[in-house]
N, C-alpha and C positions, 0 to 999 in steps of 0.2 A: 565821659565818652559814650554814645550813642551804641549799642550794643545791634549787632549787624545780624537776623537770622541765618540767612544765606552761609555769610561766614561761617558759622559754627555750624552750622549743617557739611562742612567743606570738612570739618578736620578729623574725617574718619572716627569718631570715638572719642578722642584723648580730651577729654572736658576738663576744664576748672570744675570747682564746686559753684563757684558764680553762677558759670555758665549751666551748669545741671540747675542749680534754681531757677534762673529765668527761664531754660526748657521746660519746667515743670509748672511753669506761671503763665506758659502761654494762652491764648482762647480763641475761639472765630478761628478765619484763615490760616494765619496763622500755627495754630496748632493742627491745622489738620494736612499742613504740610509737612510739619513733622511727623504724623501718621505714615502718611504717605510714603517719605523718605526710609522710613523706618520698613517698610513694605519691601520698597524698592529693593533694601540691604537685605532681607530676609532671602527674597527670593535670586538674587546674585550671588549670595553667599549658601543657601541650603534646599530649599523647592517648597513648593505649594505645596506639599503633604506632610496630613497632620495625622502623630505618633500618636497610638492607645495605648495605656494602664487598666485594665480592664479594675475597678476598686473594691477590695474585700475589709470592710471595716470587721476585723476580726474581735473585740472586742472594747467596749468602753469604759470598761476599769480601770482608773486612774489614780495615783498615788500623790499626784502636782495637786496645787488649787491655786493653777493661775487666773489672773482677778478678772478676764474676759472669756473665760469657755467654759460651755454648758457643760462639760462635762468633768470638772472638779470635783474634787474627792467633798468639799463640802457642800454639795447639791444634790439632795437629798430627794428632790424630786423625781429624778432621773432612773429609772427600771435598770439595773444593770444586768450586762448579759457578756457571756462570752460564745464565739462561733465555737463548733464542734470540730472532730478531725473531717467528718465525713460532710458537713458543710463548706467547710471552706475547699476540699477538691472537689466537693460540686459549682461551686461556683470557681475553679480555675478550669473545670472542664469547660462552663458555657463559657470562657475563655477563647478555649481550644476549637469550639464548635464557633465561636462569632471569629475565625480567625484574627483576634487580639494580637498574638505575638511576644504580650505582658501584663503580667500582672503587677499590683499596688498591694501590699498587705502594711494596713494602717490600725494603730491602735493607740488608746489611751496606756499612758507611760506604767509601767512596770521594770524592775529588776531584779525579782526575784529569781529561784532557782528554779523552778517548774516552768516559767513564764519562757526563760533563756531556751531550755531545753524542748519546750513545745514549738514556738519557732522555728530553730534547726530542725526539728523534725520534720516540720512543715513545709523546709523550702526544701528539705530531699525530697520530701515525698512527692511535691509537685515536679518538682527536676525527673522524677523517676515516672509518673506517670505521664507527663506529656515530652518524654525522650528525649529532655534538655532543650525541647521547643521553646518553651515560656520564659521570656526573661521576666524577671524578679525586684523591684523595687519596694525599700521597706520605709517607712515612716515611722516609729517603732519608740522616739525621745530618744533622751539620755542614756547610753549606758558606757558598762568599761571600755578599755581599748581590746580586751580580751574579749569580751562577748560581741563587739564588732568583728572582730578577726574570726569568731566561731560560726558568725552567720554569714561572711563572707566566704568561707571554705566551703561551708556547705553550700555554697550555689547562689547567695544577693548577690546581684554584681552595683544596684544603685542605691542611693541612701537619701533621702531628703532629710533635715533637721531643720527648719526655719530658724533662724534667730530673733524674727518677730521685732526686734527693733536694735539697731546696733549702737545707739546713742544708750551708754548704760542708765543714766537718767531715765531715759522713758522707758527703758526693759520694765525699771523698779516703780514703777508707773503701773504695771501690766503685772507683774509677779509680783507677789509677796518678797519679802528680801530676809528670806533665812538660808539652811542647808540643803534645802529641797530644790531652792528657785536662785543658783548662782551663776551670775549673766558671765563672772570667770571658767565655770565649769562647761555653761553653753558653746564659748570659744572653743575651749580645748576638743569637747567632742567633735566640732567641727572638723580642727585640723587631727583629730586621730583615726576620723574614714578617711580624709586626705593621704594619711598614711598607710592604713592600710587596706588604697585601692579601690576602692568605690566610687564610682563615680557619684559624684557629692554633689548633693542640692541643698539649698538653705533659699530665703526667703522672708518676708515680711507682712505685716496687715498696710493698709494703706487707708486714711484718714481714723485713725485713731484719737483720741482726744489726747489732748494736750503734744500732738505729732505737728512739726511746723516742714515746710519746704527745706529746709535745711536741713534736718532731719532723714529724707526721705533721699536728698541729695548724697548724705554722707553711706547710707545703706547702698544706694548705689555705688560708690565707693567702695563700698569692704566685699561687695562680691567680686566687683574685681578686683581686689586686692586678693581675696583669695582664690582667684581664678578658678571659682567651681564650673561644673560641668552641666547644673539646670540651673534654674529658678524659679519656685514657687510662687508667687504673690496675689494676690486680690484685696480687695475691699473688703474692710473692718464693718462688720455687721455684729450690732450689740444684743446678747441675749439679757432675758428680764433677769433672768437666777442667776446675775454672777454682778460683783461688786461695782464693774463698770459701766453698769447698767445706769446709775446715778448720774454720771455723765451725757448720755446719752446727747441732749442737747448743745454738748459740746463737738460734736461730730461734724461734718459737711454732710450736705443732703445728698439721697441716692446718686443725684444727677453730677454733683462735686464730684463725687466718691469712684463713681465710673469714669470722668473724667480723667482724673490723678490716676486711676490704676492706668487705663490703656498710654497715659503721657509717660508714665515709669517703664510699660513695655515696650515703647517705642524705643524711647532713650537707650533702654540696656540694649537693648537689639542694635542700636548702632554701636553701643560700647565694646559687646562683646557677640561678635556677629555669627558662630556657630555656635552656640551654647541651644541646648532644648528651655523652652518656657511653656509651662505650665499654661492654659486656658482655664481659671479658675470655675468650679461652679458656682462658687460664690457671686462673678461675677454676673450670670443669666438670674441666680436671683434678686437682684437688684434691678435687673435690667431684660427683659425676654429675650434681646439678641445678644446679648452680653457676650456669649461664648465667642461669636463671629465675628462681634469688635474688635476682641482680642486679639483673637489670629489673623483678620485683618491689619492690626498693625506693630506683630512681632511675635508672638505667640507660635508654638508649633507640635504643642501635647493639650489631648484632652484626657481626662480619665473618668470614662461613663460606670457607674456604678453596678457590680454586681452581687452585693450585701443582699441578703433575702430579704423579701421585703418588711416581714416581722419585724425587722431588727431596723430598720435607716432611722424612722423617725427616732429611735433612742439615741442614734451615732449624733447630738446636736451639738456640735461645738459653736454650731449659731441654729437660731428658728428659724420655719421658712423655707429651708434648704430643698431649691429646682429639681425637681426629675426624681421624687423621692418615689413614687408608685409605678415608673417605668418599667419596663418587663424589656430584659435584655437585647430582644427582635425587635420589640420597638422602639430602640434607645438606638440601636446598630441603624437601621434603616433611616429615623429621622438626623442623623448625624450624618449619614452619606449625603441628604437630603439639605440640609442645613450648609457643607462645605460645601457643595457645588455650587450653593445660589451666589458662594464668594471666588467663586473660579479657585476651591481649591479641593482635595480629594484623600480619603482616608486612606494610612500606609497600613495593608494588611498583613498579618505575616509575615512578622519583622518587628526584632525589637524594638527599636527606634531610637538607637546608644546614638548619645551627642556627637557631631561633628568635631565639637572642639577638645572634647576626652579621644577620641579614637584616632585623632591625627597624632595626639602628642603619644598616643599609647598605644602603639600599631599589633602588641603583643597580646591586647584584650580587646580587638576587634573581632566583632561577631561571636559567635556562639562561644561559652564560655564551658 
């Protein structure tokens, strides 16, 4: 039987897996009327403004050596560095001063005890200098359910962990497959911010090698299965220093690669129609208007970097990476600049907590 776009554009979300691959297979017209539609849901269900993370890559010390990012414990190239206390509130004040609303504190994985403990320090201290203005999103890896619950009290209220691919096959594809890199233990952490309270993001790469449409389909899948509250995603950009580098010609070309991302943001955006999405920067570097495609068609967080600028070209979990020499007025300005040529417009001051977390959770609506 002849598979009908129209139709499936009709049933609000609830897709087969069939039908998310052939969404994800489309081209021409066709796909850019799923764009479109995807548009359409965005702005009936949420509005033309787009949420900031203002980004503090606090350090690149990492303990993983997953087999696609530069900054693996076995890449030896790479300057390691960690921000200071008096760095990173400098960079959540030009926060405060670009009225952000929020901050991103991202880093290569750690669980130690110093590591746990500087953290909570770091999100009181921000909670306490900008008067519980700045919300807080951490990207931080794996850790217990207890050192979530510790940075959760102390003031994170969001948490991204990608799961980077939910087909365990291709996890172990991407990770090494010991005690360090267990696609079991990535679950769990998932659902133990689910538990306690976070509004939880996860996420994936998008043409990976050896990643097929079905794949990409079932990731679709497991987010709403687990009914998070963002999602993360961009295009798989291989650096030279890491194992999957070898691969490399097994990828789809930039122009694939941009493709499949904005059709996966579309898609979700009709799946799950108040959820925040991420505007990757990965994707501008692959693509100069990358970011606007994005939000264009489902997309509704950017997160412009306020890493000093010493330190970004070290943060490489890919080469290359857009807007690395930006000076925070100029990142602010060409971004108000950039949404408006798409009829949409930055939300200033104001977190920018998900529509679909804050309905179900009227008890952690707004300042926290």
């Amino acid at each position: 039987m002849k598979t009908d776009l129209n139709d499936i554009l009709q049933k609000n979300g609830n897709f087969s897996k069939e039908e998310l691959v052939f969404l994800l297979s489309l081209q021409g017209s066709d796909m850019q009327k799923l764009l479109d539609k995807a548009l359409e849901v965005k702005l009936k269900y949420l509005d033309n403004k787009v949420r900031l993370r203002g980004l503090i890559e606090y350090s690149n010390k990492c303990r993983k050596n997953c087999l696609y990012c530069g900054l693996r414990s076995s890449n030896t190239s790479v300057k390691r560095y960690e921000l200071s206390e008096d760095e990173v509130i400098e960079c959540a004040k030009m926060a405060m001063d670009s009225h952000y609303g929020s901050i991103a504190i991202q880093s290569g994985e750690r669980q130690d005890k110093e590591f746990v403990e500087k953290i909570e320090y770091l999100i009181k201290k921000v909670k306490q200098i900008s008067n519980n203005k700045l919300g807080i999103t951490l990207s931080l890896g794996e850790q217990s359910f207890e050192t979530y619950k510790r940075w959760f009290d102390a003031g994170a209220h969001r948490y991204l962990l990608r799961i980077e691919a939910s087909n365990k096959n291709l996890y172990y594809k991407i990770h090494p497959e010991n005690e360090l890199h267990s696609y079991e233990n990535r679950i769990s952490c998932i659902d133990n911010l689910l538990k306690t309270g976070y509004q939880t993001g996860t996420g994936v790469m998008i043409g990976l090698p050896f990643q097929t449409k079905e794949d990409l389909a079932d990731d679709l899948l497991f987010f709403k299965a687990k009914n998070v509250a963002m999602v993360g995603m961009g295009p798989f950009i291989p650096h030279p220093d890491t194992p999957l580098w070898q691969y490399k010609d097994l990828i789809p070309d930039k122009r694939e690669r941009m493709r499949l991302t904005l059709k996966m943001i579309a898609v979700l955006r009709l799946m799950m129609p108040q959820i925040n999405m991420v505007s990757a920067t990965a994707n501008q570097t692959i693509d100069e208007s990358g970011r606007e495609k994005a939000v264009v068609c489902g997309a509704n967080v950017i997160m412009p970097n306020l890493s000093p600028e010493e330190n970004r070209e070290e943060y490489s979990i890919y080469p290359d990476k857009a807007c690395v020499h930006d000076k925070p007025d100029q990142c602010r300005n060409c971004l108000d600049i950039r949404m408006h040529t798409i009829d949409h417009e930055i939300l200033y001051d104001d977190w920018g907590d998900s529509l679909a977390f804050t309905k179900t959770h009227p008890e952690q609506a707004g300042l926290k």
